[in-house]
N, C-alpha and C positions, 0 to 999 in steps of 0.2 A: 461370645465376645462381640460385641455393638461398635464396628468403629468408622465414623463419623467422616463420611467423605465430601470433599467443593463441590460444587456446581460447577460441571465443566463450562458452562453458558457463562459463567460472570467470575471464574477466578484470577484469567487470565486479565479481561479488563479492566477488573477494579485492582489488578497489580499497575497496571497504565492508567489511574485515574479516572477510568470510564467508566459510564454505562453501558452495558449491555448494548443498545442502541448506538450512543455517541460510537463505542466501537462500531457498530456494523458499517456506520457509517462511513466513519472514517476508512475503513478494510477492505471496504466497496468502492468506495472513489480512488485509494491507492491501485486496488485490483482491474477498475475499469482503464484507468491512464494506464499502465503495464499492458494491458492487453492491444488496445488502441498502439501503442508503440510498437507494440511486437506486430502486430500489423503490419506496422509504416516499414520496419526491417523486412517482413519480408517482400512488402512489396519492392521497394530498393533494393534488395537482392537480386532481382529480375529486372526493374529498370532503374536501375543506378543514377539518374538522375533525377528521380523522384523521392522527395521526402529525406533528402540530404543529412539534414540535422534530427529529424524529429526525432527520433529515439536517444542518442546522446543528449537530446535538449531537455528529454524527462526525463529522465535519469538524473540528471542535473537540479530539476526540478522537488522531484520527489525526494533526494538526498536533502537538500535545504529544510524542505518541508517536514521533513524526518526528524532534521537535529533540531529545528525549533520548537519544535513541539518538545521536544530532551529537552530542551534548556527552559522551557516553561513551564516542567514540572518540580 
């Protein structure tokens, strides 16, 4: 029995519209701001007057960025 599997490289993105690339893309810039946030969290956990907003501000950010992209497909 021969049964015929996705590409796990490109099933997921071309269910979102993308390329292969355009996803990497896109996955890599969400991943890089997320991580950069979580950063600025912890450095604000230690000095609490540092980087006040940044993390609430992406998050905020990203969520926007999220649904537009939904409602432009």
């Amino acid at each position: 029995m021969n049964t015929v599997r996705a590409n796990p490289f490109t099933e997921h993105p071309a269910a979102v519209g993308e390329t292969y690339l355009a996803h990497l893309r896109t996955a890599a810039g969400f991943g890089f701001q997320m991580v950069f946030a979580g950063v600025a969290c912890l450095v604000h956990a230690l000095l609490p007057f540092l980087f006040v907003r940044t993390g609430s501000d992406c998050i905020c950010r990203l969520y926007e960025r999220m649904q537009a992209r939904r409602r432009g497909r």
